[in-house]
N, C-alpha and C positions, 0 to 999 in steps of 0.2 A: 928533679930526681931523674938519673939513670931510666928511660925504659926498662930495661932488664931488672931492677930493682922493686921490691914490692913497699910499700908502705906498713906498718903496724896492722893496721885497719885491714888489709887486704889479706896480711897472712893472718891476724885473725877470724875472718870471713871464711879464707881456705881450710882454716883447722875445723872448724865449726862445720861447714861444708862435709868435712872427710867423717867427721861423727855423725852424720848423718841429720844435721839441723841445719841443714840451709833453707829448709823452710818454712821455720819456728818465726821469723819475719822478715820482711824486705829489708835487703842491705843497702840499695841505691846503688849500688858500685859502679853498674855501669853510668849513672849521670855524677858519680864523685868523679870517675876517669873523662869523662866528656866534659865538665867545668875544668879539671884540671890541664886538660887539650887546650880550654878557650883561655882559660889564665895566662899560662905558657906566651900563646902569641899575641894576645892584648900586649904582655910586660917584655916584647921582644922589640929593641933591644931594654935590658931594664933599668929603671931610671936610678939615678945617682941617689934620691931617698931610701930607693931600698936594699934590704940585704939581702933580701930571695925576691925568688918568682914566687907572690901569691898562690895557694891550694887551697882546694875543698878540704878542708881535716876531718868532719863528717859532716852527715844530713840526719840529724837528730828529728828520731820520730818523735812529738810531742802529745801526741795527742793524736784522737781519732776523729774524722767527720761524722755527722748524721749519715753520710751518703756512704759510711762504711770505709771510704777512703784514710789513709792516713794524711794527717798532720805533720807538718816538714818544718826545723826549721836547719837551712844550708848554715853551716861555718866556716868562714874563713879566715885565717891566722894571719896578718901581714910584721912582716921583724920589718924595722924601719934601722935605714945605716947612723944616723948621727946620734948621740948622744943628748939628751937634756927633750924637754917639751920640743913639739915637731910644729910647723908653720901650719895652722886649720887648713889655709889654699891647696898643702902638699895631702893630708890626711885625706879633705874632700876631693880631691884630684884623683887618689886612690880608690877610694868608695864607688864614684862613676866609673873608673875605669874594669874596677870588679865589678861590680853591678853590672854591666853591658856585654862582660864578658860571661858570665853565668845566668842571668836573668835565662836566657834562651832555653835553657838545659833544663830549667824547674817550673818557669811560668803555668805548665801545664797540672801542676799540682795543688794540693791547698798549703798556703805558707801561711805559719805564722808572722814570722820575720825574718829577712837575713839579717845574721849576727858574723859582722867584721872585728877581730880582735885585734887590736893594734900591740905592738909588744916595741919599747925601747928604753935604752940606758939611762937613768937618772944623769943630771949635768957631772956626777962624780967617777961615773961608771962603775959606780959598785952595786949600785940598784937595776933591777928590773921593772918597770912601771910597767904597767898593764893596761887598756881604755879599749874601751868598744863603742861599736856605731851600730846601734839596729834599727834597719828599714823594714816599713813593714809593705807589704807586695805592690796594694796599690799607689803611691806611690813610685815605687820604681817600672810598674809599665807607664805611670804618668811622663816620668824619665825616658824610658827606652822607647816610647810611640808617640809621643806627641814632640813635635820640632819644635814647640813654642814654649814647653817645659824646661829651663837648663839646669843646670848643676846649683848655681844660685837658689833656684827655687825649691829643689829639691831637699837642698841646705837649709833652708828658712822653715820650708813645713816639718823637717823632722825636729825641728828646734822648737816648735811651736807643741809636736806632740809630745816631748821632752816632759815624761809626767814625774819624774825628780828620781823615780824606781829603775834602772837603767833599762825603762823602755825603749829608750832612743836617745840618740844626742851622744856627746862624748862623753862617758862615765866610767868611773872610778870601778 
């Protein structure tokens, strides 16, 4: 998206802001615009799977902590270019690459999970399929700090957490 252009979210926040509730609760804006910085040049130049550059769409407070903090969880929307069911290697290839580019922006929070939305064209292209991928935090510092963690494994343990309820894994 344009610089100069604002997202939904953004003039939402600004209207809300002008009625005078900009601090009825935390909007994150400033960490949805700094994931959306790191998105941007993680997907530059952007791969032939996709049809955008990745975005924070929100950071959905879910919940509150004992320690009064809120409860995060970051969303990210990926539109994939070809039509029909997409290669797991290109899906999980995306995942790490969001994950590494946004992890830095939120680590600092309590998370639920990050929820990756995958969006692409059924084989006929009259459909829109929908699937997501949620990581839940530890895990992805297990990915982003440890050098002996890779993508593979990161792959395996979210399949493993895979409780059938689309806590994780690729679901419907």
């Amino acid at each position: 998206m344009p610089s100069n252009e604002k997202s939904f979210t953004e003039k939402a926040a600004d209207f809300l802001d002008s009625i005078g509730l900009e601090d009825l609760t935390e909007d994150y804006r400033t960490e949805n615009n700094a994931g959306d910085e790191r998105l941007a040049d993680a997907f530059d130049p952007l791969p032939d799977a996709l049809a955008e550059v990745p975005e924070v769409h929100e950071v959905n407070k879910v919940n509150t902590h004992r320690d009064g903090d809120d409860v995060l969880v970051p969303v990210v929307p990926v539109v994939l270019e070809d039509a029909g069911e997409p290669e797991m290697d290109t899906v999980w290839d995306t995942v790490g690459s969001v994950l590494e580019a946004v992890h830095p922006i939120f680590e600092a929070f309590h998370l639920r999970h990050y929820d990756l939305q995958f969006a692409y064209a059924d084989g006929d292209e009259e459909e829109v399929i929908y699937r997501r991928v949620t990581v839940q935090p530890g895990l992805v510092d297990a990915y982003t700090t440890d050098p002996g963690y890779r993508l593979s494994d990161l792959r395996a343990d979210v399949k493993i957490g895979d409780d059938g309820g689309g806590i994780c894994c690729w679901k419907r």
